[in-house]
C-alpha positions as CSV (number, residue, x, y, z in Angstrom):
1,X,9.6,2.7,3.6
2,X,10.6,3.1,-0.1
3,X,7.7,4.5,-1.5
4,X,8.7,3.4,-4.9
5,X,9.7,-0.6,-4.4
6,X,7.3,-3.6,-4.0
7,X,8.4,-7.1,-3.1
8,X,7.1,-9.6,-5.5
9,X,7.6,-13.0,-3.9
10,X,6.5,-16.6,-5.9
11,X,7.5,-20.1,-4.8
12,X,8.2,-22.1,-8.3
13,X,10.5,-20.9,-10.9
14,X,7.8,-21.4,-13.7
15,X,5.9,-18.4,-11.2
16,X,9.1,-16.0,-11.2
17,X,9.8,-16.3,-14.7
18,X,6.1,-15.3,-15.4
19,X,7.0,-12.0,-13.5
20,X,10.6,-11.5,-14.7
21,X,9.4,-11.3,-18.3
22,X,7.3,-7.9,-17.1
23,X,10.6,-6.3,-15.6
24,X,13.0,-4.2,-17.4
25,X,16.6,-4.1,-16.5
26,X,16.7,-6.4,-13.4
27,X,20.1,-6.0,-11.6
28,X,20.9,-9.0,-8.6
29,X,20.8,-7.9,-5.4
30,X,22.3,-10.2,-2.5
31,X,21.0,-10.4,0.8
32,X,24.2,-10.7,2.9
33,X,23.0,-14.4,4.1
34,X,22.9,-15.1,-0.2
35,X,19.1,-14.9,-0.4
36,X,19.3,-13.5,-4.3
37,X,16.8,-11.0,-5.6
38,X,16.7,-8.9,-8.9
39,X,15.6,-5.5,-8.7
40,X,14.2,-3.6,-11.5
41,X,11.0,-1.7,-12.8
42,X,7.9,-3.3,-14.5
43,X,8.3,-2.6,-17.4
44,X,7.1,1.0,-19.4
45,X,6.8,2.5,-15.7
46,X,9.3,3.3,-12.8
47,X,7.4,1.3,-10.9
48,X,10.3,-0.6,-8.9
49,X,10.1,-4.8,-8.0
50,X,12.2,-6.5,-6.3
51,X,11.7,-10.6,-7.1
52,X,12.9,-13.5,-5.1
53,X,11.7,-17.5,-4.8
54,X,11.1,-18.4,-1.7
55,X,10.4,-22.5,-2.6
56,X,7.3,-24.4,-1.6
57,X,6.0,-24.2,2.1
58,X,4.5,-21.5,4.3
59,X,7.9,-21.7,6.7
60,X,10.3,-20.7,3.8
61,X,8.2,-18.4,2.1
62,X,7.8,-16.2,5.4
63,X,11.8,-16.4,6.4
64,X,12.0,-15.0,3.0
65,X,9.1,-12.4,3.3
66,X,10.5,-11.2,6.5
67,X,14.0,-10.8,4.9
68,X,12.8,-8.9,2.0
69,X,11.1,-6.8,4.3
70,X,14.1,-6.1,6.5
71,X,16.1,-5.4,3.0
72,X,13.9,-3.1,1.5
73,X,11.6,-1.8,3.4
74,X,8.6,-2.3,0.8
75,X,5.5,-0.1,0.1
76,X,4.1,-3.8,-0.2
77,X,4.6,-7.3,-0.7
78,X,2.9,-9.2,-3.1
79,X,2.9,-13.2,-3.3
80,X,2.2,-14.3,-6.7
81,X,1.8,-17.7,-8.3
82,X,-1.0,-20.5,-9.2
83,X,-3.4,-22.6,-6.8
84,X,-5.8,-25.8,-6.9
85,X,-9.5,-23.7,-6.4
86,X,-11.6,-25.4,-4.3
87,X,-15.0,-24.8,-5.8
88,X,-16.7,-24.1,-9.4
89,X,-16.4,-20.4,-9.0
90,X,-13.1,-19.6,-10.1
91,X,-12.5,-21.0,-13.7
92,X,-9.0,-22.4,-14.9
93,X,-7.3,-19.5,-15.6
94,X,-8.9,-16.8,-13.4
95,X,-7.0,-15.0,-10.6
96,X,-8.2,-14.9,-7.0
97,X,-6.9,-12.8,-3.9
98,X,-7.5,-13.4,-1.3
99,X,-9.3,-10.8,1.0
100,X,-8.4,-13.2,3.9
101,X,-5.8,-16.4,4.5
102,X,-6.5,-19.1,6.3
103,X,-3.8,-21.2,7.9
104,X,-6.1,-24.6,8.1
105,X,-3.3,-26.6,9.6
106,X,-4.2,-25.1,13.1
107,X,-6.4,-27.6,15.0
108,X,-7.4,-29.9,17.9
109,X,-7.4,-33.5,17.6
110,X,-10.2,-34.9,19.7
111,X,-11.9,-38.2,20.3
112,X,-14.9,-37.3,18.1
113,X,-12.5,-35.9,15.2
114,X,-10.6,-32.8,14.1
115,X,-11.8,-29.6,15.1
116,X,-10.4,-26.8,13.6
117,X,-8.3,-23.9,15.3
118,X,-7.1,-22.0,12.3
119,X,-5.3,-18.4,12.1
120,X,-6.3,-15.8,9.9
121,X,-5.4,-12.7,8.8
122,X,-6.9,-10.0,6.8
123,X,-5.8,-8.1,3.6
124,X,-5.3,-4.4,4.0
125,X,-8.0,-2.4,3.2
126,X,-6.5,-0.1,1.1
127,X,-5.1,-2.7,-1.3
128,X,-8.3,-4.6,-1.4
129,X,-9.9,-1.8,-2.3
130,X,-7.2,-0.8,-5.1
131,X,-7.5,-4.3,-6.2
132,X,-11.0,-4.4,-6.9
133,X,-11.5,-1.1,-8.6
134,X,-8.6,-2.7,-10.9
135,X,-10.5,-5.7,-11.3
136,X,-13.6,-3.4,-12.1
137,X,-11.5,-1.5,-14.8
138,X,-10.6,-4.7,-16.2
139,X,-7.9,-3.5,-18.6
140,X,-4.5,-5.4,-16.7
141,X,-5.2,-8.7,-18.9
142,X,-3.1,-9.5,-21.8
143,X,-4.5,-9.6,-25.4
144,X,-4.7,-13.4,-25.7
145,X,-7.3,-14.0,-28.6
146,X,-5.9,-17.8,-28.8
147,X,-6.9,-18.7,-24.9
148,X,-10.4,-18.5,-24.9
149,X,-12.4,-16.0,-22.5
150,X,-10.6,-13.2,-20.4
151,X,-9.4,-14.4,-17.1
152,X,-11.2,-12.5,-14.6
153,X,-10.4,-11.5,-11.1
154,X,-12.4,-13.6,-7.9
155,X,-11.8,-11.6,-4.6
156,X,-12.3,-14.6,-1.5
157,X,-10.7,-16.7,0.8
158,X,-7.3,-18.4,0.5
159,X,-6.8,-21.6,2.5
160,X,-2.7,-22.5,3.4
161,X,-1.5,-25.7,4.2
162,X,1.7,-28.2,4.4
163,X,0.8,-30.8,1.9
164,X,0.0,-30.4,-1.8
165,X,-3.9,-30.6,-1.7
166,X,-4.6,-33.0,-5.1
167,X,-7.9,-34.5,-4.2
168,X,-11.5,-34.1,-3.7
169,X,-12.6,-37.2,-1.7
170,X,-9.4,-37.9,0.6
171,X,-10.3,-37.4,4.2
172,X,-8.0,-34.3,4.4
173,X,-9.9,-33.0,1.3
174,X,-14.0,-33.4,2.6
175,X,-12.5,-32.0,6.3
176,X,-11.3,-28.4,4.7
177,X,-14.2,-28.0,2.3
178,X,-16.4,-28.5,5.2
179,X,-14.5,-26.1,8.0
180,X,-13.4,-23.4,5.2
181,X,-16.0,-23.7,2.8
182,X,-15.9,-20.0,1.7
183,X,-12.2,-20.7,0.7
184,X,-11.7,-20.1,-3.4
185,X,-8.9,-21.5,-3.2
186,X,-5.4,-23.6,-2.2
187,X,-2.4,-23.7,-1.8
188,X,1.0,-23.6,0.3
189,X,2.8,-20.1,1.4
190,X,0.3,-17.5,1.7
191,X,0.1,-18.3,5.7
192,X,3.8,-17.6,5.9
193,X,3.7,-14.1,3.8
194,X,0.8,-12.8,5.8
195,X,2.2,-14.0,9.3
196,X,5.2,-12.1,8.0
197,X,3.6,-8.8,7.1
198,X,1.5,-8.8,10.0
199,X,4.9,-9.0,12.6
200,X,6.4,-6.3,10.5
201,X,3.9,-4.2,9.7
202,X,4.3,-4.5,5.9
203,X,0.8,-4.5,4.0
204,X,0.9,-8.0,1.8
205,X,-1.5,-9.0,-1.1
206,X,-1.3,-12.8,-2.2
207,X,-2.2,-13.6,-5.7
208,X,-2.9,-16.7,-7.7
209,X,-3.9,-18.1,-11.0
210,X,-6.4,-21.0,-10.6
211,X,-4.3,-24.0,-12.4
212,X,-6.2,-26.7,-11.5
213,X,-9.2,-27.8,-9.2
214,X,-6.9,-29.9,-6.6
215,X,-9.1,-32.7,-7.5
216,X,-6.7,-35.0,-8.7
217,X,-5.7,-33.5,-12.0
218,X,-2.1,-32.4,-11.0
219,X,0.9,-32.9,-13.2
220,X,-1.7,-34.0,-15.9
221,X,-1.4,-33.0,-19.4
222,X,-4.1,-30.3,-18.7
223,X,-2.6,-29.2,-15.6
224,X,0.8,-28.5,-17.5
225,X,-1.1,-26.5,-20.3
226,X,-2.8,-24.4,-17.6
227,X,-0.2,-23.3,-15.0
228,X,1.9,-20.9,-16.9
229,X,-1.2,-19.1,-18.2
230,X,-2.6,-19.3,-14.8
231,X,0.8,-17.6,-13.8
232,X,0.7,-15.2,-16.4
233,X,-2.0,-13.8,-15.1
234,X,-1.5,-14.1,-12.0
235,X,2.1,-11.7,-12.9
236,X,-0.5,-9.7,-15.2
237,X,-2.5,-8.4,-12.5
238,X,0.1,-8.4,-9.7
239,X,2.9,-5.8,-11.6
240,X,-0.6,-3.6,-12.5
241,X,-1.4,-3.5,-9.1
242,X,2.2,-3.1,-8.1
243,X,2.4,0.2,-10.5
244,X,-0.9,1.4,-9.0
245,X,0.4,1.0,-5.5
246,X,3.6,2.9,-6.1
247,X,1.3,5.9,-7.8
248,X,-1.1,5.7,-4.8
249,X,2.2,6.2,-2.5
250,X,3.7,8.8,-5.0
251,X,0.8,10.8,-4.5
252,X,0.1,10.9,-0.8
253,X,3.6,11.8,-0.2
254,X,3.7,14.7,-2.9
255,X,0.4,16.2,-1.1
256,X,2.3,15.9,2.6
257,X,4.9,17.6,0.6
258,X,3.0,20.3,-0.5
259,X,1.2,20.9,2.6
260,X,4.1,20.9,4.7
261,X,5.9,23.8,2.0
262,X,2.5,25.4,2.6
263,X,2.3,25.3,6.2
264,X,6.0,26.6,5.6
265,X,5.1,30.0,4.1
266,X,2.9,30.1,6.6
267,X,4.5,30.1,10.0
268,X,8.0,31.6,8.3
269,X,5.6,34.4,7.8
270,X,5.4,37.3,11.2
271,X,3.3,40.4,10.9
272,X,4.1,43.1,13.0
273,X,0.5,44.7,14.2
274,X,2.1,47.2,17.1
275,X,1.7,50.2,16.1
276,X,4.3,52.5,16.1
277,X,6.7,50.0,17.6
278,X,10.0,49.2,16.3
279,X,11.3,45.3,14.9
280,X,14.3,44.1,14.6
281,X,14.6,40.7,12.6
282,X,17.1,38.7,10.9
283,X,14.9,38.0,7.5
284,X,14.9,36.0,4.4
285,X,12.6,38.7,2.8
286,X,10.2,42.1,3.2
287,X,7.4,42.4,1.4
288,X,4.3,44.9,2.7
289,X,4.1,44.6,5.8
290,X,5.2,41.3,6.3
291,X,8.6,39.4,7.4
292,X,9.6,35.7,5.7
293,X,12.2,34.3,7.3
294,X,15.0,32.7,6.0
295,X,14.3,29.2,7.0
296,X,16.7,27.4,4.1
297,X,20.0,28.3,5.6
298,X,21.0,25.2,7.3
299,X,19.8,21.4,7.5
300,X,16.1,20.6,9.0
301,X,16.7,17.0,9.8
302,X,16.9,16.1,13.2
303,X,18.3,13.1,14.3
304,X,17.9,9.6,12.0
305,X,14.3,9.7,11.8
306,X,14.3,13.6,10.2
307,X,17.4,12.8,7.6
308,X,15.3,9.7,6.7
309,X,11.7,11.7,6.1
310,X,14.2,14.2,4.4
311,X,15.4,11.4,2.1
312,X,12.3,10.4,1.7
313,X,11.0,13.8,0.5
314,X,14.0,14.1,-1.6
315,X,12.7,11.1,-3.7
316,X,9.8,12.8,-4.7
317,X,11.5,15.6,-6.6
318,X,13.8,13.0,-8.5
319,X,10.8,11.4,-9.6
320,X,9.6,14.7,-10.9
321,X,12.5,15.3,-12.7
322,X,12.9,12.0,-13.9
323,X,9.0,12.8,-15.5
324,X,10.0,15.9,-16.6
325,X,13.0,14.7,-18.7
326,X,15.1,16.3,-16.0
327,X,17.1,13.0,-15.7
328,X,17.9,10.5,-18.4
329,X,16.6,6.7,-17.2
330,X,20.1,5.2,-16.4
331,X,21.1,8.5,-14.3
332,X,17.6,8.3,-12.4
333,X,18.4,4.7,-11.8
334,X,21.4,4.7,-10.4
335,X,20.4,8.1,-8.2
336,X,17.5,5.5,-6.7
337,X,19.9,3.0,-5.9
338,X,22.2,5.8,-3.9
339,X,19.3,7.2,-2.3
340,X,18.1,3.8,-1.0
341,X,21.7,2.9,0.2
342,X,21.8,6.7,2.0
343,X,18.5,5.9,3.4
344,X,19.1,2.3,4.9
345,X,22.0,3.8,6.2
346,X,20.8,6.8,8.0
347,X,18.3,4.4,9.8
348,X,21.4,3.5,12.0
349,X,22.7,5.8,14.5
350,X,26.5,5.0,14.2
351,X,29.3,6.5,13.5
352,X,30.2,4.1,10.5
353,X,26.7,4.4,8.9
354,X,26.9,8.2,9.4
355,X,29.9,8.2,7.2
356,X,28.7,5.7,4.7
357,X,25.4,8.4,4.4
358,X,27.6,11.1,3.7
359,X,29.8,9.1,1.4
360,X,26.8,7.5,-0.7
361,X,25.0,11.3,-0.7
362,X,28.3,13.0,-2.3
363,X,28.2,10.7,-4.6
364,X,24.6,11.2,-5.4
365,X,25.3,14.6,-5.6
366,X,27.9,14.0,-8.5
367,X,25.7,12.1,-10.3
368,X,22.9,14.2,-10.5
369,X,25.4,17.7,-10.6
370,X,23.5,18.8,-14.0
371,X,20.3,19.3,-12.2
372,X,21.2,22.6,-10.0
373,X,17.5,22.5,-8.5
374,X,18.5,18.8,-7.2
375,X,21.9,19.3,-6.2
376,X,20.8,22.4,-4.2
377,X,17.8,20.2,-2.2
378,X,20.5,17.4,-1.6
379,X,23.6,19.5,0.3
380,X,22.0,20.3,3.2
381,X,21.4,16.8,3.8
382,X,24.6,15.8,3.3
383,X,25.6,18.8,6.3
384,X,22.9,16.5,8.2
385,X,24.2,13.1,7.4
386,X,27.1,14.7,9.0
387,X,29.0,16.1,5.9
388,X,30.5,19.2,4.9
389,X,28.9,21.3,2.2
């Protein structure tokens, strides 16, 4: 998983642009079947987002999900856009996500009517919870003195269809607000994104600006004055979260680090409590009466799964240094993008992507050859990548 990427997914152009104009230095990315994404950081952070469209529909937008997934190997994905809400309680402008989706198109047709079979699925718990202490905070909104009140952030359900929903008294229209009447709101791909996450085990967060009311006011005047605010801030609240998420990750991994260097000095410690007795032991260092061994002498990976936690580890202190002023922004950069490449690579247990991990490790190590702490913690990884030091 890279700790430090989220997938930021929208279905209209007006939606991605809303989130483009928070990244800084996007760079294209093709999927080798030409899905295009741009990869950069939200902007003031090294947060890193990776943006595609997916188009309108819940089929499309999970094909994409699941490819962006497969690509990147997100700390989360995020579906961001506008939505038709269903009730009073979200205002024009306001951003609901949803804590559950709905896919309402699941049913039975019987003699006495519809009944409804719908899916569901849940948003993680931990990014619920993130969400709303953000929403709490209430600092992610822009300064927009001009538009009125400050959008605020509605935490419900989220009902996923086929069709554009653009009426309140349409048969379609009366038989979802009675079967999924706690719904806030409506719309067209969130069913896809979750069903997506859910088969690949990628937590996913879908968020929308309220637009219109799906009551028949689409495409009006009104409606064309409200979605790009409503996608604003939708993107406004989506790239905080996305930063938060990242930190959250940067965190937990830094404190397994430091337990596991802990636990280290630890068991590379022996204590010899015979009296009288003799010992004789290769060691790192003496000091008292105890014995550290030398444990740094040759790569700890084992197999793919080890060189990848490795790699993984590895990104921690380049973040460190890169906060420190260690590394300049382009060099950190470009080390993230070899570090991913080395990464996806080592996940495969072949000879060809053992070589390209060795290959796209050297020249990591070039790059960040100024930083003698780093370049130290990177060659025995490239010995385990199946290198020569």
């Amino acid at each position: 998983m890279s700790k430090d990427l989220v997938v930021i997914l929208t279905a209209l152009n007006l939606e991605y642009q809303a989130v483009r104009k928070r990244m800084a230095g996007p760079q294209v990315h093709v999927h080798e079947r030409g899905t295009r994404f741009e990869v950069g950081t939200v902007r003031g952070t090294s947060c890193r987002v990776a943006l595609a469209l997916t188009n309108k529909g819940n089929h499309s937008a999970a094909v994409i999900a699941e490819r962006a997934i497969a690509e990147f190997s997100p700390a989360a994905v995020l579906f961001v856009g506008v939505a038709g809400a269903l009730w009073e309680t979200a205002r024009l402008g306001d951003v609901v996500m949803a804590t559950h989706v709905y896919a309402y198109h699941g049913g039975t047709s019987e003699d006495d009517g519809l009944k409804a079979r719908p899916r569901a699925w849940e948003a993680p718990h931990a990014i619920s919870q993130l969400a709303s202490h953000l929403a709490r905070v209430d600092d992610w909104a822009d300064d927009a003195p001009d538009q009125g009140d400050a959008p605020q952030v509605r935490f419900g359900a989220i009902a996923a269809g086929e069709v554009v929903q653009n009426s309140k008294i349409s048969a379609e229209a009366l038989w979802i607000r009675q079967h999924y009447n706690d719904a806030l709101a409506i719309e067209m791909e969130a069913a896809g994104v979750a069903q997506a996450g859910h088969l690949n085990g990628a937590p996913v967060a879908i968020i929308r600006g309220i637009s219109d009311r799906a009551d028949g006011t689409k495409n009006s005047s009104n409606d064309r004055s409200w979605q790009p605010r409503a996608a604003a801030n939708a993107a406004a609240f989506a790239t905080r979260l996305a930063v938060e998420l990242v930190g959250e990750e940067e965190r937990t991994v830094m404190s397994r680090a430091d337990k596991a260097r802990a636990a280290d000095r630890i068991e590379d410690r022996v204590s010899n409590t015979a009296h009288g007795s003799t010992v004789g032991i290769m060691a790192g260092s003496v000091k008292d009466s105890y014995v550290y061994l030398n444990t740094d002498t040759g790569p700890k990976p084992a197999g793919p799964k080890g060189l990848v936690a490795e790699l993984d580890d590895f990104r921690v202190h380049l973040r460190r240094h890169h906060a420190e002023d260690a590394l300049d922004d382009d060099t950190y950069r470009e080390a993230l993008a070899d570090l991913d490449l080395a990464r996806r690579a080592a996940e495969h247990d072949t000879p060809e992507s053992a070589k390209k991990a060795v290959m796209t490790l050297k020249r990591l190590r070039g790059l960040i050859a100024d930083c003698p702490a780093l370049a130290a913690k990177l060659a025995p990884l490239v010995v385990a990548a199946g290198g020569s030091a």
